[in-house]
C-alpha positions as CSV (number, residue, x, y, z in Angstrom):
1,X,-22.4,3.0,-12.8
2,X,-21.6,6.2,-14.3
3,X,-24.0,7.9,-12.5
4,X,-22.4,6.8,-9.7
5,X,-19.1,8.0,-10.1
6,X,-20.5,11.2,-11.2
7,X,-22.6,11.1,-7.8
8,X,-19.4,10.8,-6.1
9,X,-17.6,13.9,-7.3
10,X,-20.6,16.1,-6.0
11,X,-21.0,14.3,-2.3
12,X,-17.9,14.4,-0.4
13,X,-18.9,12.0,1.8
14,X,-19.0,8.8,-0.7
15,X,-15.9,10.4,-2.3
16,X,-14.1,10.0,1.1
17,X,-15.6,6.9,1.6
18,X,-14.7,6.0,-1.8
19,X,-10.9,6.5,-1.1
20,X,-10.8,5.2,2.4
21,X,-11.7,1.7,0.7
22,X,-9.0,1.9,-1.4
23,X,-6.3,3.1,1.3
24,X,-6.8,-0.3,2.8
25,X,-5.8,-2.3,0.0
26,X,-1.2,-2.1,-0.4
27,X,1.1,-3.4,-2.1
28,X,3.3,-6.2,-0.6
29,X,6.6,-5.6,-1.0
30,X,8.3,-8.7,-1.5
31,X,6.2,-9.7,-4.2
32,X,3.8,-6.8,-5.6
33,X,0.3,-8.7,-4.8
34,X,-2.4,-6.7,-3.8
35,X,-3.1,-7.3,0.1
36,X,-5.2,-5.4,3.2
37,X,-3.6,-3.3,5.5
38,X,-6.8,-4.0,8.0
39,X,-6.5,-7.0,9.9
40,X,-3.7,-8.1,7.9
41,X,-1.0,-10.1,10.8
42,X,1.8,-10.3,8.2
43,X,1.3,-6.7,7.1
44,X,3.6,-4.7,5.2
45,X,3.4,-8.3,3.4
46,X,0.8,-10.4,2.0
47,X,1.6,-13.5,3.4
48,X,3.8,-15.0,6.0
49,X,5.6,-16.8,3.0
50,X,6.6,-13.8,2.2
51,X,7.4,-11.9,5.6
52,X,9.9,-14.9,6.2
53,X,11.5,-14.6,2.8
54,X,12.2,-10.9,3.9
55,X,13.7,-12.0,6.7
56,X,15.7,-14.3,5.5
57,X,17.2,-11.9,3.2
58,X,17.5,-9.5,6.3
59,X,19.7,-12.2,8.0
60,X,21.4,-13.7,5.2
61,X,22.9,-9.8,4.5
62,X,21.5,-9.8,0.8
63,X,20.5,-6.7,1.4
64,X,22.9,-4.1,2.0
65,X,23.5,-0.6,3.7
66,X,25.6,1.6,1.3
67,X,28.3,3.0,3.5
68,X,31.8,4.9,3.4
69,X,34.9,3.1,3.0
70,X,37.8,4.7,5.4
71,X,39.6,5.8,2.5
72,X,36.5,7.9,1.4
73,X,36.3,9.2,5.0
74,X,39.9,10.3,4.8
75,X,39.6,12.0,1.5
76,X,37.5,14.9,3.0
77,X,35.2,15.1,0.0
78,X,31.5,15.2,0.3
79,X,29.4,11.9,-0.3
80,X,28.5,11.8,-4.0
81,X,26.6,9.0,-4.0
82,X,28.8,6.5,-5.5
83,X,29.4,4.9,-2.0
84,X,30.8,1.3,-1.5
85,X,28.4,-0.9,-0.3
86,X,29.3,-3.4,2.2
């Protein structure tokens, strides 16, 4: 096994393949499991469980765009950051 990895470092070619194998593999990002991006219909997410649960945030508005209030827009100052979200 060692020899292998050390095999690696000096042949470019299993290196590359080496890290093309781990590309595929991501992070969903609704629940942090490991998933493929190949061949993967629910893809950025592991499962469809957890595409819809997305969703349903998306549409329920628990997830928000941080955005100006008219006051702040009045004021003339530059956004600092500490926006209002609605």
């Amino acid at each position: 096994m060692r020899i292998e990895k050390i095999r690696s470092v000096f042949h470019p070619k299993s290196a590359i393949r080496n890290l093309r194998e781990r590309m595929k593999k991501i992070r969903c990002p609704r629940c942090r499991k490991e998933a493929t991006w190949e061949g993967n219909p629910f893809r950025p997410f592991c499962s469809e469980r957890c595409k819809l649960i997305d969703l349903g945030n998306w549409a329920g508005e628990s997830y928000r765009v941080p955005t100006r209030t008219q006051e702040e827009e009045e004021d003339g100052l530059p956004e600092t950051g500490n926006s209002t979200v609605h």
